[in-house]
C-alpha positions as CSV (number, residue, x, y, z in Angstrom):
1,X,0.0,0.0,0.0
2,X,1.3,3.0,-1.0
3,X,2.2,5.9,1.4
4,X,1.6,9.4,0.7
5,X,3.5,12.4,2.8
6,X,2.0,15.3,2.2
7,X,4.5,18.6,3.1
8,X,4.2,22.0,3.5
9,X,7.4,23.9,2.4
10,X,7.9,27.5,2.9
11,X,7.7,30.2,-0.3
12,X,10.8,30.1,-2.0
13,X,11.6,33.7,-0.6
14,X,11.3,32.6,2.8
15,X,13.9,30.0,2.5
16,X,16.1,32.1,1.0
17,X,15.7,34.4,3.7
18,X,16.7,32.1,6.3
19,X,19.4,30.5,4.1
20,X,21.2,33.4,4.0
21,X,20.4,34.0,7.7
22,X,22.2,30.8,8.5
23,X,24.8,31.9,6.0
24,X,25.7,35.2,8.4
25,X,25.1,33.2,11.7
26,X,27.8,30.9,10.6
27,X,30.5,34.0,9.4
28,X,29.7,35.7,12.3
29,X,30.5,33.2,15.0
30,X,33.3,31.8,13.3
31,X,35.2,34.1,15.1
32,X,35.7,35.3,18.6
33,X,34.2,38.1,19.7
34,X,37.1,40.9,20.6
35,X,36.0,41.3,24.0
36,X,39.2,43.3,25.3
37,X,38.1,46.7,22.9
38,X,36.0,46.7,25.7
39,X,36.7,45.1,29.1
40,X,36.6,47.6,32.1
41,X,39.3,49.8,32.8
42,X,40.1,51.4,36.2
43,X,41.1,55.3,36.1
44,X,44.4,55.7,37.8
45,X,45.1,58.1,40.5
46,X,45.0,61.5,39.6
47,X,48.1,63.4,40.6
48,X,46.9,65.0,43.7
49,X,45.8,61.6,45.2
50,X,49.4,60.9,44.6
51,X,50.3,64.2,46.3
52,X,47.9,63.1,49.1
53,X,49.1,60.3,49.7
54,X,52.7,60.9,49.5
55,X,51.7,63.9,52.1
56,X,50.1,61.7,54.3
57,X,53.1,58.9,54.3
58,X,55.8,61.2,54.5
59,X,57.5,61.7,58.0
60,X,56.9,64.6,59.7
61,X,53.5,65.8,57.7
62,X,51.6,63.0,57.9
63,X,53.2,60.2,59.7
64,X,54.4,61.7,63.0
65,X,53.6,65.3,62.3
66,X,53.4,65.6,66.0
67,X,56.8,64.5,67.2
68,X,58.9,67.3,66.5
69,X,56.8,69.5,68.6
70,X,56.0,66.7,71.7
71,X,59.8,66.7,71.5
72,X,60.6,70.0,71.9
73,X,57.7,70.7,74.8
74,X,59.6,67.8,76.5
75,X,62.5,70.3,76.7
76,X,60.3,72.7,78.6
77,X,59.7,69.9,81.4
78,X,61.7,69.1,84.3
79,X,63.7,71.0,87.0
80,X,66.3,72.6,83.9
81,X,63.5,73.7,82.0
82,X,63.7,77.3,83.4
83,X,67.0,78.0,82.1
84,X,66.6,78.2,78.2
85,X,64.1,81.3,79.5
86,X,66.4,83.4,82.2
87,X,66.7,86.9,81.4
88,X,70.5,87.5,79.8
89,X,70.0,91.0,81.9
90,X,69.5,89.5,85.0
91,X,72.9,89.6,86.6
92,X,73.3,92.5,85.5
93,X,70.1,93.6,86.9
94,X,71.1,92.5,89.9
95,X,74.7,93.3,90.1
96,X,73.5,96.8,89.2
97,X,70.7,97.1,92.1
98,X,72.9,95.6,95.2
99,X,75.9,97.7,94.0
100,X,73.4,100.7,95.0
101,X,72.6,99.2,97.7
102,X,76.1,99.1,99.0
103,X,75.9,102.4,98.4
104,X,73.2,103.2,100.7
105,X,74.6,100.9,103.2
106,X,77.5,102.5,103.4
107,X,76.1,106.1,103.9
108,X,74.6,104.7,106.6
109,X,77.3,103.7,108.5
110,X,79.0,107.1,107.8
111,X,76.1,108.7,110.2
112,X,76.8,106.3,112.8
113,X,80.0,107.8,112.8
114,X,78.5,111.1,112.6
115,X,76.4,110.4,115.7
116,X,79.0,108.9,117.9
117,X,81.3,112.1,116.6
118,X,78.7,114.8,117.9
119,X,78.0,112.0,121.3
120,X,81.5,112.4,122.2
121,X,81.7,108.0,122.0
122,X,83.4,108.0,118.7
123,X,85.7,105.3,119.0
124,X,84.1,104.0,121.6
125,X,82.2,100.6,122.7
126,X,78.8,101.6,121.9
127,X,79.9,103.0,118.0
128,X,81.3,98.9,118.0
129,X,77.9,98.0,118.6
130,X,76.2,100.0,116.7
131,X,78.2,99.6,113.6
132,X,78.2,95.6,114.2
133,X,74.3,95.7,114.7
134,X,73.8,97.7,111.5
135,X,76.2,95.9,109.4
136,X,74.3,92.7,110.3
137,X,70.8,94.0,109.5
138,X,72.3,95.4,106.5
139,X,73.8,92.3,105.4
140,X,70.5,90.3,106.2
141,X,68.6,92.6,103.9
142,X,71.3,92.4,101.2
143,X,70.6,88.7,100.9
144,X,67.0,89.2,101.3
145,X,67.4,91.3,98.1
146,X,69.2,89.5,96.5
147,X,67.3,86.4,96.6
148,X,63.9,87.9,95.9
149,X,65.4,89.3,92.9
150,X,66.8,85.8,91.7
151,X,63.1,84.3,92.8
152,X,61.2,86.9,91.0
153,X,63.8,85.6,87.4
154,X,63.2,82.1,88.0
155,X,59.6,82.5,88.4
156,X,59.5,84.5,85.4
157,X,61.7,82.1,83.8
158,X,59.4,79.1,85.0
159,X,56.6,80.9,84.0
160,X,57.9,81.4,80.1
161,X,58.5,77.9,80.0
162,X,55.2,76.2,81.1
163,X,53.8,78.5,78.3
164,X,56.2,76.9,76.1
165,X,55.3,73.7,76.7
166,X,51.6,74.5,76.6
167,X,52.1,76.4,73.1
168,X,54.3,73.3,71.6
169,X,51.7,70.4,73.3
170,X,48.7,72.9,71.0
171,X,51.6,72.5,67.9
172,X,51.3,68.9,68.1
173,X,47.7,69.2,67.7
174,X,47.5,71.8,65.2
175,X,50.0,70.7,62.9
176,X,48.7,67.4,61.6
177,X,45.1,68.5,61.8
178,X,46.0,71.2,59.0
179,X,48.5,68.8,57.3
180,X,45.3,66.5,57.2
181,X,42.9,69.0,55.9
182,X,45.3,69.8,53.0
183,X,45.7,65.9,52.2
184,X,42.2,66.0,52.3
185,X,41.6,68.6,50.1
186,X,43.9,67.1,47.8
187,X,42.2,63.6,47.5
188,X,38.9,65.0,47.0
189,X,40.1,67.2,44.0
190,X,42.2,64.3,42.9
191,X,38.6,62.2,43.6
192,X,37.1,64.4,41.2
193,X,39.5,64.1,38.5
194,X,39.8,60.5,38.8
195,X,35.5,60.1,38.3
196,X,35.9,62.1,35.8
197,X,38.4,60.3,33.9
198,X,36.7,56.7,35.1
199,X,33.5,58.4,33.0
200,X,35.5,58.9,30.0
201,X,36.9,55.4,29.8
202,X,33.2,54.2,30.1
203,X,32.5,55.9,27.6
204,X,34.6,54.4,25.4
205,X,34.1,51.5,26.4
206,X,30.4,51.4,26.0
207,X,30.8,53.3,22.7
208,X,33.2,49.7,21.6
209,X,30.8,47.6,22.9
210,X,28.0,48.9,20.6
211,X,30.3,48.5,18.1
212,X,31.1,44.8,19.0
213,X,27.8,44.2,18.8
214,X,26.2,46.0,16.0
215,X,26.5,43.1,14.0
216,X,24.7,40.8,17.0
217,X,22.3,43.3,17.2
218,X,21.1,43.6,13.4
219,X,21.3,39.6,12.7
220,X,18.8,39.7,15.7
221,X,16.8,41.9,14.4
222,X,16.5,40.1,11.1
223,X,16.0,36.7,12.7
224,X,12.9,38.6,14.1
225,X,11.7,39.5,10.6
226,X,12.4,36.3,9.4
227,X,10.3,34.3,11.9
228,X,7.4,36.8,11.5
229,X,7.4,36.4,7.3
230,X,7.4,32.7,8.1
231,X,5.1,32.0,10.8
232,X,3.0,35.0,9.5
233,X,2.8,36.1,13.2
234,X,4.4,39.7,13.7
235,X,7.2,39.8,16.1
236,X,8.9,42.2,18.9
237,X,11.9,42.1,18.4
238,X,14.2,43.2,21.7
239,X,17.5,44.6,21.8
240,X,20.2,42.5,23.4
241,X,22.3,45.8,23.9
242,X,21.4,47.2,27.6
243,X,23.3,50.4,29.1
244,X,26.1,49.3,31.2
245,X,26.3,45.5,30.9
246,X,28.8,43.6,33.2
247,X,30.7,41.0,31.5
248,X,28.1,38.2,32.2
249,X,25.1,39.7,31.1
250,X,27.0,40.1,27.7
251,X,28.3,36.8,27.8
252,X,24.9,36.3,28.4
253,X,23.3,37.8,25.3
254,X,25.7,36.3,22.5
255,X,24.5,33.3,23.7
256,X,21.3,34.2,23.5
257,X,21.3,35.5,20.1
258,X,23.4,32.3,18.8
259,X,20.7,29.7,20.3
260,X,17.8,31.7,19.2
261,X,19.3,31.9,15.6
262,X,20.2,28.4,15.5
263,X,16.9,27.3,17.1
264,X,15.1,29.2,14.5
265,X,17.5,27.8,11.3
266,X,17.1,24.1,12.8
267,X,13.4,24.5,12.3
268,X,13.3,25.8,9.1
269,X,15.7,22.6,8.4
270,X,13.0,20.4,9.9
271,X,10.6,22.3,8.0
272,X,12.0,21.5,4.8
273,X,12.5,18.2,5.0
274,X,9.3,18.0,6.2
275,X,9.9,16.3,9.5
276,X,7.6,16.9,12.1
């Protein structure tokens, strides 16, 4: 009994169409895609991150921008610390005041002579006691002078070098907080300039990528018309090309295009032979 197979072949047009679709899928994945025209670059550091960070690594403005000063106010501590701050004047200062005061002193003991003179005991025992009582109090108040003089310099002194230490202890705190503000500022404006730079190297790369894929994108596109002639069914076609892909959605997409191209080519091969 004989067998009759009835099929139902596509207009000539039609397989044409998708001949020469299969004819472009097969040139155009022969070879690798150049991926590297547009793999993600990293902007370097712009120069005043470098500055920055030099700054704030370098000994003595970043890194241990205190010490110098937390030194030096540990030369205004301790029982020397006075010294540095003494008055180059004050020996003469005081030379100059208990030489007067010699002065004085002796005048004085002139009149005692004076008196003992116009007493008629000049020479005598009292004038011995007299002069020996002054020249005691006189020498008593000599070294009282004396020392209150060298008290009032070292408390000067003392004085000049707590303030030292207090200014040089503020140093220490000062210093790195401006060195830090001014690496800071650098790195932002280097920040700026490095976004700025990232943003043109996306550009390009996003403006390679379209490029890679143009041809992706318009075999797509006519796999879409071809399916709708066939199947008389209109289709939507959708872009595979989606702002700012990573690396696996594009990976992703050729695949996509590739299966849905062959899919469609191996049923217009089943089609034609008339297999179901």
């Amino acid at each position: 009994m004989a067998i009759t197979q009835t099929q139902a072949l596509p207009p000539q047009y039609v397989e044409d169409l998708q001949k020469d679709l299969g004819t472009q899928l097969t040139a155009l994945t022969a070879a690798p895609l150049a991926t590297d025209k547009f793999a993600p670059q990293v902007a370097g550091l712009d120069q005043a991150q470098k500055d920055a960070y030099t700054m704030a690594t370098t000994t003595g403005q970043g890194i241990g921008a205190f010490q110098p000063y937390i030194t030096q106010a540990g030369a205004y501590s301790g029982p020397t610390a006075y010294q540095p701050f003494m008055s180059p004047y004050q020996k003469d200062v005081i030379d100059a005041t208990l030489k007067e005061y010699d002065t004085q002193a002796a005048a004085g003991l002139t009149g005692i002579g004076q008196q003992a003179a116009m007493s008629g005991n000049l020479g005598g025992g009292r004038e011995g006691v007299m002069r020996a009582q002054y020249k005691n109090k006189s020498d008593m108040n000599r070294a009282l002078l004396q020392s209150g003089l060298l008290q009032q310099g070292f408390t000067q002194a003392n004085q000049l070098a707590n303030q030292a230490f207090g200014q040089q202890q503020s140093l220490a705190q000062q210093v790195p907080q401006l060195y830090g503000a001014d690496i800071g500022t650098l790195g932002s404006a280097g920040a700026i300039q490095q976004a700025q730079e990232q943003a043109g190297l996306d550009a390009i790369r996003e403006r390679n990528r379209l490029r890679a894929y143009e041809p992706y994108e318009r075999l797509g596109f006519q796999q879409t018309g071809v399916a709708s002639i066939a199947s008389g069914a209109p289709g939507q076609y959708q872009s595979m090309v989606q702002p700012n892909p990573t690396p696996l959605q594009n990976a992703l997409g050729i695949a996509g295009v590739a299966g849905g191209l062959m899919t469609g080519y191996g049923d217009y091969l089943r089609g034609s032979k008339g297999i179901a």
